[in-house]
N, C-alpha and C positions, 0 to 999 in steps of 0.2 A: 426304227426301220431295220435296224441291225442285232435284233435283238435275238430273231432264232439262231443266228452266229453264233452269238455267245451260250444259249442251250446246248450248241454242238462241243464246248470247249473242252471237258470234262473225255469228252471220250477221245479227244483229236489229241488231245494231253497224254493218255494211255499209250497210242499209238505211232510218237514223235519221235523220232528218237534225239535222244538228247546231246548236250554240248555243254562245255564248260567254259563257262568264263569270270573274268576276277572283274569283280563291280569296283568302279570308283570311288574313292576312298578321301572323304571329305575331312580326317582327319591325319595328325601322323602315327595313328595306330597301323600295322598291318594290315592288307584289304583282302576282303571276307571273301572265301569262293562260294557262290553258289551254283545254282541248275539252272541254268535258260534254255530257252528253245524259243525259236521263231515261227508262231502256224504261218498260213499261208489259207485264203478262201476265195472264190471265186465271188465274186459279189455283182458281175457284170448285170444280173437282172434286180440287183438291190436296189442302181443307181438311176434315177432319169437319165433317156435317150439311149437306154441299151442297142437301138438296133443301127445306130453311127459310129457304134466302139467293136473294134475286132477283140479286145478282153478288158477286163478291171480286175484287179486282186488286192482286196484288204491282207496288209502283214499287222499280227500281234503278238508282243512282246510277254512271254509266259515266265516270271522269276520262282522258283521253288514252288511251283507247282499253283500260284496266282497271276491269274491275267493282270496284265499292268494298267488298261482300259484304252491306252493310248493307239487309234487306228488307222493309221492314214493307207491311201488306197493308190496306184497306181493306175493307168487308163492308156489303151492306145487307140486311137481313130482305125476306120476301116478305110474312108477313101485315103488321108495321111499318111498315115501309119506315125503320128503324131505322138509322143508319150508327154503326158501330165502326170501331176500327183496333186492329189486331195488331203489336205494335212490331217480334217481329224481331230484336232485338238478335245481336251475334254479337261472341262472344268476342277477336276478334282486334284489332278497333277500341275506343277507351276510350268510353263514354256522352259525354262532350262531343262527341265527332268525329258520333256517331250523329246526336245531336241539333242538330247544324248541319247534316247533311243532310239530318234530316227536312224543318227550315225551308226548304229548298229544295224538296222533296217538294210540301210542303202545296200552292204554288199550282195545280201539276196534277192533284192527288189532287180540291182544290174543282172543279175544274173536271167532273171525271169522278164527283162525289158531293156532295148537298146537303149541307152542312154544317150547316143548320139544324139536319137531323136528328141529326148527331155525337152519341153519346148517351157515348162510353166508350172506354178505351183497355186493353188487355189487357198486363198488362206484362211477364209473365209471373211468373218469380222473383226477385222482390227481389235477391238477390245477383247476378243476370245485369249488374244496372246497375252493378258498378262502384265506379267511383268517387261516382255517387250513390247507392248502400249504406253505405259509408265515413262518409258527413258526415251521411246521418241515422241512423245507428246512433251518431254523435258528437252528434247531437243530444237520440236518445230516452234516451243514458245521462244525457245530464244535466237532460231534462225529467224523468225519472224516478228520479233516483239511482242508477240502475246498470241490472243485467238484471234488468227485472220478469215478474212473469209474463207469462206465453205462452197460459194456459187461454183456451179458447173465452170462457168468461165477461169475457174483457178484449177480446174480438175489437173489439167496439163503440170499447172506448178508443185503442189502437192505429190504428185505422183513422182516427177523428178524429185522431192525432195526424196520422197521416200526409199529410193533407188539407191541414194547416197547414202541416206540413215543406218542407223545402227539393225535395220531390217535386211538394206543389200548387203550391208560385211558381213551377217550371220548365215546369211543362204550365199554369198561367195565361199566363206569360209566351208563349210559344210559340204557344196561342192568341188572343191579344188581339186580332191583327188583322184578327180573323174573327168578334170578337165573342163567343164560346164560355170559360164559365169552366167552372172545377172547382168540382162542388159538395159532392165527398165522393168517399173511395173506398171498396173493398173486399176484403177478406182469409180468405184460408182456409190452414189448415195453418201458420201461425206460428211460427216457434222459431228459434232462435239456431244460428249455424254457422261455420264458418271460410273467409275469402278464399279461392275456388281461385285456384290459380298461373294456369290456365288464360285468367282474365279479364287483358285487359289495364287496366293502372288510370296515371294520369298520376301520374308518381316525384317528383312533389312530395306525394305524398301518402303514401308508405311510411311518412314519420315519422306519420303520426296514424291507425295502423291501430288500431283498439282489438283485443281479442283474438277476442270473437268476433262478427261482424255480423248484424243483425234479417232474418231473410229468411220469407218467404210470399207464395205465389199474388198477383198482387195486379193490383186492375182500379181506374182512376181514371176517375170518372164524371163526364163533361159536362153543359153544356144551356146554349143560348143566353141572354144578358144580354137581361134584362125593356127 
């Protein structure tokens, strides 16, 4: 759906003007600088239900002159004036790597959307993340002894768990500097599945796959610190 975006990138790249910044440095070698830029697109007729949204804008992360692929979107309501974000995730990058570019995202996305208003984050499917499916499907096995139900009627337990998981510290974390906690999230379609090959996941982690991972719909909801 996002694909003539990306046929635009080549010339929106020409046109950017640039910024420097020093990548994180996963060793104790010295950290490398290179060239990034942030585009910015207006995607509000990409998305269903364009005509309930006063804007949408996809940011994407451009390093030496390559799109990174990673595209999460921003959204504000018209009767609202509600702001969400649509994560975006893609398969080729692991959930850590996403989520250091978000952190880099954020301070332009504030800039182009009140935060105040941030109400929610869309994450889509649970297994999309990765390697953050992995550690809380390690963790619901053993807040709950194993694979518990999945009925609607646990929807409510489940979602609290999740809230608490290593899912709410990393979207706390992430938003702290802006004030914005998690204060719950939410789930539809729940049930149990297996790792695609397709997600990439960090290979320290192949030894702790459990067999199958917790996946559903899933939206973590914001609101500013009282």
């Amino acid at each position: 759906m996002l694909k003539p975006i990306y046929a635009l990138l080549i010339f929106l790249w020409a046109c950017e003007p640039k910024e420097k910044s020093i990548q994180e440095s996963t060793n104790e070698a010295a950290p490398v600088e290179t060239e990034s830029v942030i585009l910015r697109f207006d995607v509000n007729e990409e998305l269903a239900g364009s005509s309930y949204r006063e804007k949408a804008t996809g940011y994407l992360m451009v390093l030496d002159g390559d799109s990174t692929l990673f595209f999460p979107a921003f959204t504000k309501g018209k009767k609202d004036g509600r702001v969400s974000l649509i994560l975006g995730l893609h398969p080729s990058l692991t959930y850590h790597e996403q989520m250091r570019q978000l952190k880099t995202i954020l301070p332009y996305a504030a800039k182009d959307y009140n935060f105040d208003s941030l109400s929610g984050v869309y994450i889509g499917r649970l297994v999309q993340t990765g390697d953050l499916a992995i550690q809380v499907t390690n963790e619901y096995l053993n807040t709950f002894g194993g694979y518990a139900s999945t009925a609607t009627t646990e929807y409510d337990t489940i979602a609290s768990f999740l809230a608490a998981s290593q899912l709410g510290q990393d979207f706390n974390t992430l938003f702290a500097p802006y004030d914005i906690t998690v204060v719950g999230t939410s789930v539809e379609k729940v049930f149990y599945t297996e790792m695609y090959g397709s997600i990439k996941i960090d290979s320290t982690l192949h030894a702790q796959f459990p067999d199958k991972v917790l996946d559903a719909m899933t939206w973590v909801r914001l609101a500013k610190k009282d």
